[in-house]
C-alpha positions in Angstrom: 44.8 -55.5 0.2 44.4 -58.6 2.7 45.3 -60.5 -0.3 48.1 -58.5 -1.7 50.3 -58.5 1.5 50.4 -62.3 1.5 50.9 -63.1 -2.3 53.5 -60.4 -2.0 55.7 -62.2 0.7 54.9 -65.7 -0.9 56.1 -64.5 -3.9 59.7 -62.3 -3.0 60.3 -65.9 -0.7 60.0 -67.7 -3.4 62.2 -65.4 -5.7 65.1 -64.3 -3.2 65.2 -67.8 -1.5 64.4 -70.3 -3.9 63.1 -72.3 -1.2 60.4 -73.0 1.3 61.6 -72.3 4.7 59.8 -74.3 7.8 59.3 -70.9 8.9 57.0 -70.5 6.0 54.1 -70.6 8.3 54.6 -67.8 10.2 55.5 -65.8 6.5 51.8 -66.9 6.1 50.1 -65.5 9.5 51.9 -62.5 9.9 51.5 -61.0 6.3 47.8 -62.1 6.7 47.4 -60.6 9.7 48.9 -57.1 8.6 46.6 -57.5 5.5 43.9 -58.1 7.9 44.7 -55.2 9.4 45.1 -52.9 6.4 41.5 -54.6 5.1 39.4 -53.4 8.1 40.6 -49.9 8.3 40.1 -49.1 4.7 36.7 -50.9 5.0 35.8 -48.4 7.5 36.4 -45.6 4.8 34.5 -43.6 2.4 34.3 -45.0 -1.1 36.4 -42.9 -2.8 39.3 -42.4 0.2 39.2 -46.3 0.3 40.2 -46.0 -3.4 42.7 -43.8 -3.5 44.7 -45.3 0.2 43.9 -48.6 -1.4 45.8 -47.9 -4.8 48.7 -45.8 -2.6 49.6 -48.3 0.2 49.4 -51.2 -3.0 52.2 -48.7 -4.6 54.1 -48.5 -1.4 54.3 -52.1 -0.7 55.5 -53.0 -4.6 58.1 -50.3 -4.3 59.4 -51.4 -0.6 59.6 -55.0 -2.2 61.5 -54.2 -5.4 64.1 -52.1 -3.3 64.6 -55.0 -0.9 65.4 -57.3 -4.1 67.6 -54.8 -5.8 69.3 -53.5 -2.0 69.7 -57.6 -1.7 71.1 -58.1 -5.1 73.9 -55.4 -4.4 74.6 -56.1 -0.3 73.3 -59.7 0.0 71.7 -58.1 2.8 68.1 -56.3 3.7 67.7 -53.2 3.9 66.2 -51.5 7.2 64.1 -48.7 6.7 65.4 -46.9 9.9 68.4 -46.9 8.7 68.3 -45.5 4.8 68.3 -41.7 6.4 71.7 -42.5 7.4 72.6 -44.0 3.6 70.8 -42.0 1.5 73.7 -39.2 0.4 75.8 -43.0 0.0 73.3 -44.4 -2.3 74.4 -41.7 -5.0 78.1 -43.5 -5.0 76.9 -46.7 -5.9 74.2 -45.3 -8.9 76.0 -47.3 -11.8 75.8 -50.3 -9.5 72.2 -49.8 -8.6 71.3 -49.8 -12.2 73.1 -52.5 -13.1 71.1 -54.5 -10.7 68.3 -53.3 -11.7 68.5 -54.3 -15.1 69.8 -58.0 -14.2 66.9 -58.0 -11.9 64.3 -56.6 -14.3 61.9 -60.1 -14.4 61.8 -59.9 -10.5 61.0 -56.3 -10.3 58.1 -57.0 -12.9 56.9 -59.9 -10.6 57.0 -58.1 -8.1 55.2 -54.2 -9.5 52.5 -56.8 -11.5 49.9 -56.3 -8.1 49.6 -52.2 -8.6 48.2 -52.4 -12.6 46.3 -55.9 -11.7 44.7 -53.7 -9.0 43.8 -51.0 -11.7 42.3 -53.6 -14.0 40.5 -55.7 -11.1 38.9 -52.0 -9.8 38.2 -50.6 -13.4 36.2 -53.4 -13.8 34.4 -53.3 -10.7 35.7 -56.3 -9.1 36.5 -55.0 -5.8 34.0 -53.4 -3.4 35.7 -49.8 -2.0 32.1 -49.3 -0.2 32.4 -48.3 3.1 32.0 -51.6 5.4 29.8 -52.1 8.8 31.5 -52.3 11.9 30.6 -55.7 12.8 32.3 -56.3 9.0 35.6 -54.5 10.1 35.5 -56.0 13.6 35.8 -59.6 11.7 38.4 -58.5 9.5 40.5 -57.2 12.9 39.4 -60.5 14.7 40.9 -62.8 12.1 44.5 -60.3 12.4 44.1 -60.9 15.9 43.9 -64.8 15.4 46.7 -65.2 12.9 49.0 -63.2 15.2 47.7 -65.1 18.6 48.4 -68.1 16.7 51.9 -67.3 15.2 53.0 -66.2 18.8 51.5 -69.0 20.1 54.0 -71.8 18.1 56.7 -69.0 18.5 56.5 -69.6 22.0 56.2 -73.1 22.1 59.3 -74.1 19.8 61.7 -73.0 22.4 63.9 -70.0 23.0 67.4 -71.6 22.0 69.8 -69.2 20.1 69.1 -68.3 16.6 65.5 -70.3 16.9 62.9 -68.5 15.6 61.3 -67.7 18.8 65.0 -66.1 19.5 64.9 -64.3 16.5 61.3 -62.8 16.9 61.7 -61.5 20.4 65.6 -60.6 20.4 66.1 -58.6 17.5 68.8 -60.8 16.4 69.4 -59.8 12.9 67.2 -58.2 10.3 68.4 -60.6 7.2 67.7 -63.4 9.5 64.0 -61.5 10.5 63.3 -61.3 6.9 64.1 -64.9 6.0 62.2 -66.5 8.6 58.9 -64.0 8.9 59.0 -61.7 6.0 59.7 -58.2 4.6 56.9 -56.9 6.3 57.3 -58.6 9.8 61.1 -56.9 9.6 60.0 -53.6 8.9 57.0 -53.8 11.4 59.3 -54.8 14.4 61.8 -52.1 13.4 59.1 -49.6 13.6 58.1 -50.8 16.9 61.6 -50.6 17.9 62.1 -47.1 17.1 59.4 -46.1 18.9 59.9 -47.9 22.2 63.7 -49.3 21.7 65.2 -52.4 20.7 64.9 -55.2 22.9 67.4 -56.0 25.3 68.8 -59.6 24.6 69.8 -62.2 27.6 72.7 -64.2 26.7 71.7 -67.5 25.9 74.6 -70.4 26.0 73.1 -74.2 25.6 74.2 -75.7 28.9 76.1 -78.6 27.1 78.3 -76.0 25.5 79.5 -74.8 28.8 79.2 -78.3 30.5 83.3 -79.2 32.3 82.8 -82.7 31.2 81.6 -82.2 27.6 85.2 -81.8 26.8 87.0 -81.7 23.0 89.9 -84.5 22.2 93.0 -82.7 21.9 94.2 -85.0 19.8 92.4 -85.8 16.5 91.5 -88.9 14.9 94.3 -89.4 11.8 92.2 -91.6 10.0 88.4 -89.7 11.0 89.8 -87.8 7.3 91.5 -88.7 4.1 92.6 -85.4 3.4 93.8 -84.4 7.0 95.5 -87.6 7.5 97.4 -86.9 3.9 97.9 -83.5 5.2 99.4 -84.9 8.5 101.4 -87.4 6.7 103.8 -85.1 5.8 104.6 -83.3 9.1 106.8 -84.0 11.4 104.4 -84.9 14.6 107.0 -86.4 17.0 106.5 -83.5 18.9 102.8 -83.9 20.0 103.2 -80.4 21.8 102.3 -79.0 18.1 98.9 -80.5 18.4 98.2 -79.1 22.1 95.9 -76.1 22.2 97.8 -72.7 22.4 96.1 -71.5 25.2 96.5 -68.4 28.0 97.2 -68.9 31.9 93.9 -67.3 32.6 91.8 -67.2 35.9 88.4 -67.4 34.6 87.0 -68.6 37.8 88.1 -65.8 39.2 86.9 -63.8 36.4 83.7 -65.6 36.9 83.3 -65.0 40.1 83.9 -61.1 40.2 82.3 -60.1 36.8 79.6 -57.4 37.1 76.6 -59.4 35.9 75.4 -62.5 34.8 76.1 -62.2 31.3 79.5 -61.6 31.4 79.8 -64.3 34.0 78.0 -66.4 31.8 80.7 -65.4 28.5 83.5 -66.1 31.0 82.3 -69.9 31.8 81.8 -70.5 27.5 85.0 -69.6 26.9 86.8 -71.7 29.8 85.5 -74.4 28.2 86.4 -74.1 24.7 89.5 -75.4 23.5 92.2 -73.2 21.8 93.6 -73.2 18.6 95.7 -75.8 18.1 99.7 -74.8 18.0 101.7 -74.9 14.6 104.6 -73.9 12.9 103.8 -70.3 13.3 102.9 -70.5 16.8 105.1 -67.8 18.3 106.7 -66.5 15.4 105.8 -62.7 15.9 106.4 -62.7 19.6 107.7 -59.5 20.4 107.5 -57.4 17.4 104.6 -54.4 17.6 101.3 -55.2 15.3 100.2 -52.8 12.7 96.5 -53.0 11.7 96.1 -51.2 8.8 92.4 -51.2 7.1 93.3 -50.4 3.0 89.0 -49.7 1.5 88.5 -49.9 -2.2 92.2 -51.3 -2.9 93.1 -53.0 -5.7 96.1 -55.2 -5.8 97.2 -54.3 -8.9 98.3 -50.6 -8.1 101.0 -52.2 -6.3 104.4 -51.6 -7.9 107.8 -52.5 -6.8 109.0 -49.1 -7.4 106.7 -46.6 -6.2 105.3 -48.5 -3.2 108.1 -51.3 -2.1 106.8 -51.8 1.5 103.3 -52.8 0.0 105.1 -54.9 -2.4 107.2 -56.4 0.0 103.6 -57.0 2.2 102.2 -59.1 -0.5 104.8 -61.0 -1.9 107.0 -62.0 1.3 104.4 -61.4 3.7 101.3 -63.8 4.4 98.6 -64.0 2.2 94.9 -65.4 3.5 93.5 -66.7 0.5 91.0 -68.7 2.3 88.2 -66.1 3.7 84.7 -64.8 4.1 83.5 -61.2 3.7 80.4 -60.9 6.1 77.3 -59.0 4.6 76.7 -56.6 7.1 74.2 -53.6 6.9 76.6 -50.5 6.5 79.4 -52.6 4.7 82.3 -50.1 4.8 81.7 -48.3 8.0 80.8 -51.4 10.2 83.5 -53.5 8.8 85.7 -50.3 10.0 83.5 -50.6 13.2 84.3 -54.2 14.1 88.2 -53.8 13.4 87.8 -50.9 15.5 86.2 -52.5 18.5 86.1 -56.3 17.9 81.9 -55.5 18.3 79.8 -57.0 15.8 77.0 -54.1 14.2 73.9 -53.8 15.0 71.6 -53.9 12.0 69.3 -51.0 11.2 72.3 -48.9 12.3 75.7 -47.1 11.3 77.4 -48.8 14.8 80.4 -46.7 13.5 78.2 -42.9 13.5 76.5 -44.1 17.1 80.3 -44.3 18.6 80.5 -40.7 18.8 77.5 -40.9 20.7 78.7 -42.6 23.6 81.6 -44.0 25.1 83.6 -47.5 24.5 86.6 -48.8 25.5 89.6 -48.9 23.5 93.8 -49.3 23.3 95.5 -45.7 23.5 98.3 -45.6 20.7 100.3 -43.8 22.7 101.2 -46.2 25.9 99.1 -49.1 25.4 96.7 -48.6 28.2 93.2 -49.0 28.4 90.9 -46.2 28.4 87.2 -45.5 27.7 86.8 -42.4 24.7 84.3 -42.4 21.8 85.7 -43.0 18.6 85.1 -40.1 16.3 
């Protein structure tokens, strides 16, 4: 089992990756130390119990694994294990897709089961010792857990706490695909455990102080020859008027924003975004000025259903309307639902969560339809 735990994770790194990550290292420590773990608790059992948890949690770990590469395949996300209540009567929609995945997954789910019969083989021939163990033998097995984990936290700690490091990672809960690519499977699931017992951690904003610096300012003007294909681009417009190229910004106070905001994160967000530069203008800048937006979230569509006859507005959307070909679908957790969640609210989700099903719980502020004023409700 201390073996298992860390040939496992080398091995679904290796498959889902197909790299070696700096991060490796602490792949290495932690899965050692659980293994470690695992190891001096079933040395401390009787023969035959220490067989039969040893076979079972062997099991448990293969299956967990080949569900994270097949929930990966399908998502290009991890799955959460706190979380599968919640989309386990959804999993049933998606059963031709699971299989299908399955199937063009099949040599990675072999890799990955191989551990539970080389187990059976290694025990029917003796070659593991299920005896029950002295405690000075399981107290070793704990004391090398504890080192690996002393150890991994130690270098955690001394990398630095910048934004998406891994020490920010680690500590702040700041994404479970993220988790699982720089500390493992078993790390993810481990924290998210601890989290549902005790609650997730609460994370300080964290803003590099040259980001937010007056005087690190951006050119508004670019560079025409810093790129051959803007400068093309740029050939062909008409740039006598240089207001084009001027950020299309807001007459905002955000000193005074600053100054009055309710705590120090939101003070902090107020002085990032005073110093970022906006969107440059363009030929569009403007154009919808006055005229009401209609946000209208179409799941499952398919382009092709649109007919000029039976649904002319739709048509008229697509083929006179603007059309983004240029885009990026984000791989969140609870595709559907969160995706309906962040058009909703403008909120990023929260892994190992339906974000949309915890609205009802609580309250959040959003636009009434009715006379465009701002009021705090919970979104059904």
């Amino acid at each position: 089992m201390k073996r298992t735990a860390t040939k496992k994770e080398e091995v679904f790194h290796l498959l889902i990756f197909q790299a070696v990550s700096p991060d490796f290292f602490y792949i290495l420590l932690f899965s050692a130390m659980l293994g470690c773990v695992a190891g001096g608790i079933l040395d401390l059992l009787p023969e035959r119990v220490s067989r039969f948890v040893s076979a079972l949690l062997i099991l448990a770990v293969c299956i967990l694994f080949c569900t994270e590469a097949v929930y990966h395949s399908v998502f290009q996300s991890f799955l959460v294990l706190s979380g599968t209540a919640d989309l386990a009567g959804q999993a049933m929609d998606f059963t031709d897709v699971i299989w299908k995945n399955i199937f063009g997954n099949l040599l990675t789910i072999i890799l990955l089961l191989l551990p539970f019969p080389l187990f059976y083989v290694c025990r029917s021939m003796r070659w593991i010792d299920f005896s029950r163990k002295s405690l000075r033998t399981c107290g070793i097995s704990l004391g090398v857990a504890a080192e690996c984990y002393l150890t991994a936290t130690l270098f955690l700690n001394l990398s630095g706490a910048a934004p998406y490091s891994s020490h920010d990672i680690y500590y702040h809960n700041v994404s479970a695909d993220m988790t699982v690519e720089h500390f493992g499977v078993m790390t993810m699931n481990r924290l998210d455990g601890l989290y549902a017992m005790v609650g997730r951690p609460s994370r300080t904003l964290q803003i590099d102080s040259e980001t937010t610096d007056p005087g690190n300012e951006i050119p508004v003007y670019m560079n025409l020859n810093a790129c051959s294909a803007i400068s093309a681009a740029l050939s062909e417009m008409d740039i006598s008027n240089m207001g084009m190229l001027t950020p299309n910004t807001m007459n905002i106070d955000f000193a005074a924003m600053a100054a009055s905001a309710p705590n120090e994160n939101t003070a902090q967000l107020t002085r990032y975004f005073q110093s970022q530069k906006g969107t440059l203008r363009n030929q569009y800048t403007g154009m919808f000025k006055g005229y009401n937006v209609i946000f209208i979230t179409a799941e499952g569509f398919y382009g092709r259903v649109i007919d000029q006859n039976l649904t002319p507005t739709l048509y008229r959307l697509r083929n006179e309307g603007f059309v983004f070909n240029h885009y990026y679908t984000p791989g969140w957790y609870a595709s559907t639902s969160d995706g309906e969640y962040s058009n909703l609210t403008g909120l990023l989700p929260t892994d190992g969560l339906v974000s949309l099903k915890m609205t009802g719980k609580t309250e959040i502020i959003c636009i009434s339809p009715w006379d465009g004023s701002w009021n705090a409700s919970a979104i059904p």
